[in-house]
C-alpha positions in Angstrom: 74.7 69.9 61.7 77.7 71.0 59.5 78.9 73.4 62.3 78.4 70.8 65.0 80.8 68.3 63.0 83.4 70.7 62.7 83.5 71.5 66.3 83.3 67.8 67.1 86.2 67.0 64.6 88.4 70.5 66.1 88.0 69.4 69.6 89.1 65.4 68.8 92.5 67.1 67.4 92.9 69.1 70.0 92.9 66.2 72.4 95.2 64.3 70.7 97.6 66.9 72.0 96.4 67.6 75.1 98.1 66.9 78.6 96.8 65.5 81.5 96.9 68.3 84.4 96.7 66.9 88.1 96.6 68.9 91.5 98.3 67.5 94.3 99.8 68.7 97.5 103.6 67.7 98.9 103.6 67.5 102.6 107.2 69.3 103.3 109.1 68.4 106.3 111.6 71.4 105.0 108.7 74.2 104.8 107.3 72.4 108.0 103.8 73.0 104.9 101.7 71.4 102.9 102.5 73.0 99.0 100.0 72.3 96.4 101.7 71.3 93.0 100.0 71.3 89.5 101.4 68.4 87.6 101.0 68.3 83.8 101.7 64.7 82.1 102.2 64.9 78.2 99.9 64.2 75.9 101.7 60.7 75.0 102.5 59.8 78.6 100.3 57.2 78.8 100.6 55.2 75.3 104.5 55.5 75.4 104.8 53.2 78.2 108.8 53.4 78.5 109.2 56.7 77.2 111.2 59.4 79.8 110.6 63.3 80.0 112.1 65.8 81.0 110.8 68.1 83.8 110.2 71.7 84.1 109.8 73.5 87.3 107.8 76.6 87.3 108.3 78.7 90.2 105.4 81.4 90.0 103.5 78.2 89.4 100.0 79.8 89.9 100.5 82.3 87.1 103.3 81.0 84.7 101.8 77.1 84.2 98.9 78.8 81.5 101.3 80.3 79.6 104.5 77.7 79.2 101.6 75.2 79.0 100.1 77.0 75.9 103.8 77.4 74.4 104.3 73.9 74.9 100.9 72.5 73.4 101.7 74.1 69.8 105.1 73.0 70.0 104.0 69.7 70.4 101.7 69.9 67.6 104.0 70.7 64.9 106.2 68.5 67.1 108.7 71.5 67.0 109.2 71.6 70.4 109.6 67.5 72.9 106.7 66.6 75.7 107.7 67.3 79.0 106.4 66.8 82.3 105.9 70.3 83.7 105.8 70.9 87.8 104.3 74.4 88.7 104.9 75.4 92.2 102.3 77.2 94.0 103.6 80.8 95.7 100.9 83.0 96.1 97.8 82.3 97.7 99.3 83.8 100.7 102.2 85.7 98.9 104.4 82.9 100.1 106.7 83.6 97.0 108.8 86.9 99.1 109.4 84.8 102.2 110.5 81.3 99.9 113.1 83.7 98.1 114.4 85.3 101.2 118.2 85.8 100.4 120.8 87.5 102.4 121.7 91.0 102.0 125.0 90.4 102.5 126.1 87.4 101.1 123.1 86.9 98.6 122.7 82.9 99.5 119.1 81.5 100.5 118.4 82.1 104.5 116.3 81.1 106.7 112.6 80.2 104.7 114.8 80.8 101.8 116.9 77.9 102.3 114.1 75.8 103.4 112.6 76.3 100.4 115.6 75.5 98.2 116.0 72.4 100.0 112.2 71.7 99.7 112.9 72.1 95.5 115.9 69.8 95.1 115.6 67.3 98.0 111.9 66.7 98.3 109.8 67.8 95.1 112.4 66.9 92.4 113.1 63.3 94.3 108.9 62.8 94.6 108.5 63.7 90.9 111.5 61.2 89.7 109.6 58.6 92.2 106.1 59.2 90.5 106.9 60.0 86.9 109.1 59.0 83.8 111.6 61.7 83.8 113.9 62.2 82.0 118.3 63.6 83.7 117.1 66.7 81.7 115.7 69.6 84.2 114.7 73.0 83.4 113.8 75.6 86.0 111.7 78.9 85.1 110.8 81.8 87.4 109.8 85.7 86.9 111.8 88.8 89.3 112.2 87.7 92.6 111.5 84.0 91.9 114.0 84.1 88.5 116.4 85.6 90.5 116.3 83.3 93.5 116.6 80.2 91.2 119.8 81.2 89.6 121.5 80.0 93.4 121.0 76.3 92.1 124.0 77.8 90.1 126.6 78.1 93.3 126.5 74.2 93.3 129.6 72.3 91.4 126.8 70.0 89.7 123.8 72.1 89.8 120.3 70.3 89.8 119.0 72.4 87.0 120.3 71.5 83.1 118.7 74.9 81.9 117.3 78.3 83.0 114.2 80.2 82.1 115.1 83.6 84.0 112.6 86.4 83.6 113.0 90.0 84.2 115.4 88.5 87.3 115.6 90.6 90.7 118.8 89.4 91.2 119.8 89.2 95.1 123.0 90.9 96.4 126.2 90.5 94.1 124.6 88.2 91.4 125.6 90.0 88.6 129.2 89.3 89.1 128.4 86.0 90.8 126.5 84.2 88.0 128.9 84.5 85.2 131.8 83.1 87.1 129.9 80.5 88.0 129.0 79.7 84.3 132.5 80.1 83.2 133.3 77.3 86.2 130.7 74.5 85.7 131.8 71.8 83.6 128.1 70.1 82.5 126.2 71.6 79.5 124.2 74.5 80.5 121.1 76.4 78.9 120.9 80.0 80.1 118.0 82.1 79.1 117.3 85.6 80.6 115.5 88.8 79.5 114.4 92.4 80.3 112.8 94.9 78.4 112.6 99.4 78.2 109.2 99.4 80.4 111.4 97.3 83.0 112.0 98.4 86.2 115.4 100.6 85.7 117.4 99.3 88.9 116.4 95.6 87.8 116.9 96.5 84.3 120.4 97.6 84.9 121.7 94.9 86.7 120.6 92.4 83.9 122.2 94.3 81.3 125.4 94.3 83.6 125.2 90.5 83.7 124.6 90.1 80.4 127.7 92.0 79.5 129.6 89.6 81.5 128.4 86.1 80.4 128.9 87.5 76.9 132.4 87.5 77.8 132.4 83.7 78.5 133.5 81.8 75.7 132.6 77.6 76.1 131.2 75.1 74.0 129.1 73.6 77.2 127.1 77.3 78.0 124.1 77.8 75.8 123.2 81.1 76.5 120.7 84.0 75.1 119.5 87.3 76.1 116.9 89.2 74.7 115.7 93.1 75.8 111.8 93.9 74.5 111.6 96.6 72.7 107.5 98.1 74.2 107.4 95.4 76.5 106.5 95.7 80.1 107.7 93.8 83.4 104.7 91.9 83.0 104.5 91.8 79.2 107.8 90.4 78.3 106.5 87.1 80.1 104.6 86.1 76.9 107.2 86.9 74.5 110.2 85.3 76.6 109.0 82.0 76.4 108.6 80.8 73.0 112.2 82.6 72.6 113.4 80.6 75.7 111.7 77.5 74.8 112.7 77.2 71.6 116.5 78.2 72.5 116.9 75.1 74.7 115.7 72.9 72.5 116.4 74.1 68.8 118.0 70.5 68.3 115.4 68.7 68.9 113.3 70.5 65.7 113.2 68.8 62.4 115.5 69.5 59.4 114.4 73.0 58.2 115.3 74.7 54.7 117.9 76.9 56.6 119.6 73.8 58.3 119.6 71.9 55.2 121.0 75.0 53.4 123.9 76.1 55.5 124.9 72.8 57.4 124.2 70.0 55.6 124.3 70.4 52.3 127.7 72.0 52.1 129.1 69.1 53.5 131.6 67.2 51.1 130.3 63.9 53.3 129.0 62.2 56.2 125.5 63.4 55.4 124.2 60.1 57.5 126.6 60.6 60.2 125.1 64.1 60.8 121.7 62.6 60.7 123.1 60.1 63.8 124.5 62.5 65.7 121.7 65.1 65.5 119.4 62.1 67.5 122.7 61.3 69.6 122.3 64.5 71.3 119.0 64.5 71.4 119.4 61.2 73.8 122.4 62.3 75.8 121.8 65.9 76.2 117.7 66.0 77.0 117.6 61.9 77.4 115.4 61.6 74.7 115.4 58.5 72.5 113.3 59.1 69.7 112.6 57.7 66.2 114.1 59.2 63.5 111.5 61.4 61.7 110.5 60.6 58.2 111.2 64.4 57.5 114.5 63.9 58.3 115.0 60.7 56.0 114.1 63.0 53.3 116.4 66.1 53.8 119.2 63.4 53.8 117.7 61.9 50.6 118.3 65.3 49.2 121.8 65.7 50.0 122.6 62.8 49.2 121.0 63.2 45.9 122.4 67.3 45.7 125.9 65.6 46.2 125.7 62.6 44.0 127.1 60.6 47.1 125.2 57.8 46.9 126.9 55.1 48.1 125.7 56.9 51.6 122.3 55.7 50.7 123.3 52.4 52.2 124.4 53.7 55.5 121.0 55.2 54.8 119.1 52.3 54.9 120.7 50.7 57.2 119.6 53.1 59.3 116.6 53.1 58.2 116.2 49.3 58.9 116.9 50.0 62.5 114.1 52.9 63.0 111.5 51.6 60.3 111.4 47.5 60.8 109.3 45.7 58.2 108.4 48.9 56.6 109.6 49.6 52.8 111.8 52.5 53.9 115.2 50.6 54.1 114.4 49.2 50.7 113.6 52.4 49.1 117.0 54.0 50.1 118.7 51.1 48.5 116.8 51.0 45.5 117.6 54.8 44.6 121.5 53.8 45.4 120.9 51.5 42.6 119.0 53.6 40.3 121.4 56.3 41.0 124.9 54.1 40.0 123.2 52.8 37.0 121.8 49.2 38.2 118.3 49.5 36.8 117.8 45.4 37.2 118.8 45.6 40.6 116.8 48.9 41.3 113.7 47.1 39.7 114.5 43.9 42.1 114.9 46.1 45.1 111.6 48.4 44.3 109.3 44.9 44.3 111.0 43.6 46.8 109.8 47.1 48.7 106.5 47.2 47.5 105.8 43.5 49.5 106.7 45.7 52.7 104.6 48.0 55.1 104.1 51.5 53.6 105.4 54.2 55.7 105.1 58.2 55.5 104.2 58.7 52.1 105.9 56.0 50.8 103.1 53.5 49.3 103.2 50.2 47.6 101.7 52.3 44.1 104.8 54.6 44.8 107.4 51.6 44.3 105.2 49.7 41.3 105.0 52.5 39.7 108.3 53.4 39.5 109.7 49.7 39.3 107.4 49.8 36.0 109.4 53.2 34.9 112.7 51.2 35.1 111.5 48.3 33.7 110.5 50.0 30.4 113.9 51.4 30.1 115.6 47.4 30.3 117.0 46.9 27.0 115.3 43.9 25.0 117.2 40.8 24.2 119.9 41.5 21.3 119.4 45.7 22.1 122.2 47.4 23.5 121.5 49.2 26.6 122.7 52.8 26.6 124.4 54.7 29.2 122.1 56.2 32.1 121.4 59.7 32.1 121.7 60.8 36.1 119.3 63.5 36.6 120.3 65.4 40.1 117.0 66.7 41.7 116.7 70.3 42.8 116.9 70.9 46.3 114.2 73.1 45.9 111.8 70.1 45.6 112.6 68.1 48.1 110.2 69.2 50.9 112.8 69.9 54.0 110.7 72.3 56.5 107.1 70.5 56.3 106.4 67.4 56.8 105.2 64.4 54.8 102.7 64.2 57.1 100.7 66.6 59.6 100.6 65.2 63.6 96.8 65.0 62.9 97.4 62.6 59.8 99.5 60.8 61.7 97.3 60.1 64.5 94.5 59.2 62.1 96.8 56.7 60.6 97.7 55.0 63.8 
């Protein structure tokens, strides 16, 4: 029975973050085809209503949806990594995948099923996904040899359909290793580049990807994101696995939570503007992957902690304020403001402001015995009628206390909570 209840209560967590996975076929008036599709709908697609993804298109759909799918479903459970939609392309029941990467031998550029196909990717399968689904501007496109290679001609466009780049072990068609880094060094939008090889490669594929890599190291711009990575005991198949958590995690580092090392070597060495980086770090979350998410309550707390470190704490009211705007009716906003008080001295007002936040919704782990308590603390130090209340002692609290890298609360706690 005890067994039974543990399976019961892994397999309930488990589909908290589990995504909805649909088969469907695209009739293509570009392929002349019918294409089957496997769509795969985050695990919050359905609750959050108004909430936009972004997309990923797998070529190699039928062998590389189980693995970015796997990568994806622990990143969302330590919520280091956003939902997406993800769209995997089917190319090889019939080994369709050499005839829908046919590229010229001269020039390089898609011809004749080749160009169908690139057509069919960008004017019929991205435009019926947008119809269907919430997506989000920001597009990612992954493929492995002659598929990552083929994908990297969405590049030769001004304003390429594809925000990012998820090249594996890349065959790269005629003249693309000179070809791809100018084009990188000429596109003015924000791009994420990924690509990769490794010593159990094939040698006239692995030589051409070092040769490119050579070149877009050359490129310096603040708008190309780019990383490449060569396996050490890794073959053309067995990179796959390792690339993607690399790849995945590239593209979207800023979308992770506050860790030790960010706290460490960005913000605390700030002299100020410890709330403004907080802002910005969610402003690019919305304009560069279109994601407009709440604040985390991780995050509240690493800025606490700088805040504190720095003994700037007139920022705590920028950091309620703030707070006020992601946390309504909870006693978040209150709590900054009471510390700010307690801080600067103001023990009456921090008293006030700590009741006043205990009469508020608790959030994180922020709790109504939390705020009584230490109103009660504060109190006790109030001098009594005809006493003379002494100067406060300010007591700056370690960084090394203030929990940056883990959360307050696990994604299962929160779930239970909700």
């Amino acid at each position: 029975m005890k067994k039974l209840c543990v399976l019961l209560l892994l397999i309930c967590s488990n589909s908290l973050f589990a995504q909805k996975t649909i088969v469907d076929t695209i009739t293509s008036q570009k392929l002349n085809e019918d294409r089957e599709i496997k769509i795969s709908l985050p695990p919050s697609y359905d609750k959050n209503k108004t909430q936009k993804y972004p997309l990923l298109v797998l070529l190699d759909g039928d062998f590389l949806f189980e693995p970015f799918y796997g990568t994806l479903s622990y990143g969302y459970y330590w919520d280091d990594l956003p939902e997406i939609i993800i769209v995997a392309i089917s190319q090889n029941k019939n080994n369709e995948r050499e005839a829908d990467c046919m590229t010229d031998a001269d020039t390089g550029l898609p011809t004749e099923k080749g160009e169908k196909f690139f057509e069919f990717i960008g004017m019929e399968l991205i435009p019926t996904i947008q119809k269907n689904y919430r997506t989000a501007p920001f597009r990612i496109v992954a493929g492995l040899d002659v598929t990552a290679g083929f994908m990297n001609c969405y590049l030769y466009k001004d304003d390429p359909i594809f925000n990012a780049y998820i090249s594996l072990s890349p065959e790269l068609p005629t003249g693309m290793e000179e070809q791809i880094p100018e084009r990188l060094a000429a596109i003015q939008k924000r791009i994420f580049y990924y690509h990769c090889t490794s010593d159990g490669d094939l040698k006239k594929m692995r030589t051409r990807i070092q040769a490119m890599d050579e070149a877009i190291k050359k490129i310096s711009k603040p708008t190309l994101n780019y990383r490449y990575e060569d396996f050490k005991g890794a073959s053309h198949y067995s990179l796959v696995p390792h690339a993607i958590p690399s790849a995945l995690y590239q593209i979207f580092s800023v979308y992770q939570p506050i860790s030790t090392t960010e706290f460490q070597e960005k913000i605390a060495i700030l002299p100020e503007g410890y709330v403004d980086y907080l802002i910005a770090k969610y402003d690019v979350l919305e304009k560069e992957l279109g994601l407009k998410l709440q604040i985390r309550m991780n995050d509240f707390k690493a800025i606490e902690a700088a805040i504190i470190k720095n003994k700037a704490y007139n920022e705590f009211d920028l950091l309620a304020q703030l707070a006020e705007k992601n946390y309504p009716k909870t006693m978040l906003a209150d709590y900054e403001m009471a510390q700010m008080y307690e801080k600067k001295g103001d023990i009456a007002k921090a008293v006030k402001t700590y009741m006043r936040a205990y009469q508020l919704e608790e959030v994180g782990d922020l709790t109504k015995d939390m705020m009584i308590n230490r109103a009660d603390e504060l109190k006790a130090t109030l001098p009594k009628k005809g006493q003379k209340m002494e100067e406060p002692v300010i007591e700056e609290t370690p960084v090394e206390e203030v929990p940056t890298e883990t959360p307050a609360q696990t994604p299962t706690e929160e779930k239970k909570q909700e």
